[in-house]
C-alpha positions in Angstrom: 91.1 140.9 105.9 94.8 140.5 106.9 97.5 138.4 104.9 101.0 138.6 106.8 104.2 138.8 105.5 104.8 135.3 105.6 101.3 134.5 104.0 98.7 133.8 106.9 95.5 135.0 106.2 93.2 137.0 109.3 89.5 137.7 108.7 88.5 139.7 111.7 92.0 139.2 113.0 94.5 141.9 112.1 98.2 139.4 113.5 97.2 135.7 112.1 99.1 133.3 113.6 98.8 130.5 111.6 97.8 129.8 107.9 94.0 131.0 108.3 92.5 132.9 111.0 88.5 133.4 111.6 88.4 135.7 115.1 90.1 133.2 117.2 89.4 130.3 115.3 92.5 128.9 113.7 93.4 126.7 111.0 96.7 124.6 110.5 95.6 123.4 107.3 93.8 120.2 108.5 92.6 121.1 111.6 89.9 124.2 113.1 91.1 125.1 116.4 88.2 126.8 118.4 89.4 129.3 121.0 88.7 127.9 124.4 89.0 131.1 126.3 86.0 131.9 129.0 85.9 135.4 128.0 85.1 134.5 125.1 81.8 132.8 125.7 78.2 133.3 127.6 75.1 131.8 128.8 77.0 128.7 131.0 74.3 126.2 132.2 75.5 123.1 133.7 75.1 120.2 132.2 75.4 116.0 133.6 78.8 115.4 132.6 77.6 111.4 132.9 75.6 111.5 129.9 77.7 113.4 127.9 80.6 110.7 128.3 77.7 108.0 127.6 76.9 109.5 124.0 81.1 110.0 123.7 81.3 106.2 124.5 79.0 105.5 122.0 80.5 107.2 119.1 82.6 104.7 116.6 86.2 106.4 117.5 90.0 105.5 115.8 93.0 106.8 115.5 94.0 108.2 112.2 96.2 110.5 110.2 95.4 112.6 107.3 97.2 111.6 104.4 99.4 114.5 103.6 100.9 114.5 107.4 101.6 111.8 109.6 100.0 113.9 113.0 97.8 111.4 115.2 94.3 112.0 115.6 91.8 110.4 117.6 87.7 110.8 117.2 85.1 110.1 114.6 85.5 110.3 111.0 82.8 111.4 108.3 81.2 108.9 106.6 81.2 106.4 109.5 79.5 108.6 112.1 77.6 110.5 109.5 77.1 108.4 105.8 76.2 111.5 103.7 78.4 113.4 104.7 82.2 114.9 104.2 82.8 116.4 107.1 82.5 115.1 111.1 83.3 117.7 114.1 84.2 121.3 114.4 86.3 120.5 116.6 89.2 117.9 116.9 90.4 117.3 120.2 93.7 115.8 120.8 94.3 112.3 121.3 95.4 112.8 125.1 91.9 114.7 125.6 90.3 112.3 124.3 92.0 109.0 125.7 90.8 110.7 128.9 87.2 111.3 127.9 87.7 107.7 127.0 89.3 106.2 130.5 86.9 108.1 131.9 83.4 106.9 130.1 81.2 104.5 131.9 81.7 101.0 132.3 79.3 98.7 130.2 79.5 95.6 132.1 
């Protein structure tokens, strides 16, 4: 374990960048930020991209802040998508990623 000089914490990551670092994974406080890198990763299989933006469609999204910032957010929340529970994704993708997903979802007429 790594805690910087200005007080970020790195497990498995000897220069955190921000206020805790898993490997790659990141945390601003709010938020886990997943690396993204292709190196990173194995075993691709391709997938229908169609059904995946059906089940996206489907999920009860808003946009939302977390109390202690004012930062928009856009996805599913925790006790809407998932009653019992406290916590929702991993992941939170940003609004603009998502408003595409969104644009991009099937039509339902």
């Amino acid at each position: 374990m790594m805690i910087s000089t200005v007080g970020n914490v790195g497990i498995g990551n000897l220069n955190p960048t921000n206020l805790l670092m898993v490997g790659n994974a990141r945390c601003d406080g709010n938020t886990w930020i997943s690396s993204s890198d292709r190196n990173l990763k194995e075993n691709f299989s391709p997938i229908d991209p169609g059904q995946i933006l059906t089940k996206v469609a489907a999920l009860p999204l808003t946009q939302w802040n977390y109390k202690n910032d004012h930062v928009p957010h856009l996805g599913p929340v925790a006790r809407i998508s998932t009653p019992n529970s406290t916590s929702a994704l991993t992941i939170n993708p940003s609004p603009p990623s998502m408003k595409a997903a969104w644009r991009s979802r099937p039509s339902r007429a």
